[in-house]
C-alpha positions as CSV (number, residue, x, y, z in Angstrom):
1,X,-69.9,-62.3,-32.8
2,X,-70.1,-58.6,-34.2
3,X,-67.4,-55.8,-33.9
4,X,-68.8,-52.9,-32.2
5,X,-66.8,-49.9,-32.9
6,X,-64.1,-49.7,-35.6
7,X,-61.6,-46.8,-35.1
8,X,-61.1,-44.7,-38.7
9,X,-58.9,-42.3,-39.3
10,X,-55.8,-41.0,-41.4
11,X,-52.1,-42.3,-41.3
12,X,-50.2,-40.3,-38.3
13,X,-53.7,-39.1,-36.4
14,X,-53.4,-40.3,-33.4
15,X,-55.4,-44.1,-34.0
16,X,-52.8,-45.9,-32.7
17,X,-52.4,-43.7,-29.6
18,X,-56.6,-44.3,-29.2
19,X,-56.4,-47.8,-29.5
20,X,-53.9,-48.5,-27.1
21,X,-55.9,-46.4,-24.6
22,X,-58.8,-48.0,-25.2
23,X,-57.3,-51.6,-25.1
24,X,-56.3,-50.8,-21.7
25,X,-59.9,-51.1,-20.1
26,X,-61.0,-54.4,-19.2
27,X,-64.5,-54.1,-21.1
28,X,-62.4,-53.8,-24.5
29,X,-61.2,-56.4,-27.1
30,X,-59.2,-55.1,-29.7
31,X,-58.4,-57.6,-32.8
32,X,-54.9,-59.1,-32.6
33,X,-54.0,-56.9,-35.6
34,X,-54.6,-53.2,-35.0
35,X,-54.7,-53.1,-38.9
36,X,-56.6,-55.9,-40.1
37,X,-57.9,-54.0,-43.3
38,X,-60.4,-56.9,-43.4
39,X,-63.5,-54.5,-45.0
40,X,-60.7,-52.5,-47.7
41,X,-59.3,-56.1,-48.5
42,X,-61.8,-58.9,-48.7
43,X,-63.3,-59.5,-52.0
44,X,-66.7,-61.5,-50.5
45,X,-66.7,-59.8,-46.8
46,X,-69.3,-62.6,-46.5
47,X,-67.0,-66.1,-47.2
48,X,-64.3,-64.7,-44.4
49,X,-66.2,-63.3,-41.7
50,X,-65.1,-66.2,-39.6
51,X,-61.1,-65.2,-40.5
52,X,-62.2,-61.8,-39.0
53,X,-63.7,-63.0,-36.0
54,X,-60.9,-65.4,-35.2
55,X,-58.6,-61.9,-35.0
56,X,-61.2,-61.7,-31.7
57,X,-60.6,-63.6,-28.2
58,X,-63.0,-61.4,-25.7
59,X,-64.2,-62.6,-23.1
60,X,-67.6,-62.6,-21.1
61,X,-68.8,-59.0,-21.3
62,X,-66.2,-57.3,-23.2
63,X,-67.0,-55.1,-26.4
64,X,-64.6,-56.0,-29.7
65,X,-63.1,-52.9,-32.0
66,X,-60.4,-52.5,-34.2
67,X,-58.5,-49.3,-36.1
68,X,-57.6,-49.8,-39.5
69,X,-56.5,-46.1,-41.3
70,X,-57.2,-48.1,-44.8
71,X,-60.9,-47.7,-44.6
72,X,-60.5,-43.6,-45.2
């Protein structure tokens, strides 16, 4: 599984507006958080990949993203 587009941007710009738009098309999977902050909080990105993914449930043709303003 890979994550195909992460949303970035600063606190009040408009990401969560974006992803909520997005989410609404049936070829997008957003993560269950719209925060996760996985990449600005994980020590070893590495040893919890599978934690990240499991914030994932697409189905069969559908590309994943998520927003997280943290990543600024």
């Amino acid at each position: 599984m890979q994550v195909d587009f992460i949303i970035v941007g600063a606190q009040k710009s408009g990401t969560t507006s974006l992803a909520a738009q997005l989410a609404r098309h049936p070829q997008v999977a957003f993560s269950s958080i719209k925060e996760p902050a996985y990449f600005s909080q994980q020590d070893d990105w590495n040893s919890g990949l599978e934690g990240y993914h499991r914030l994932f449930s697409p189905v069969a043709g559908q590309i994943l993203g998520e927003a997280s303003t943290m990543y600024t």
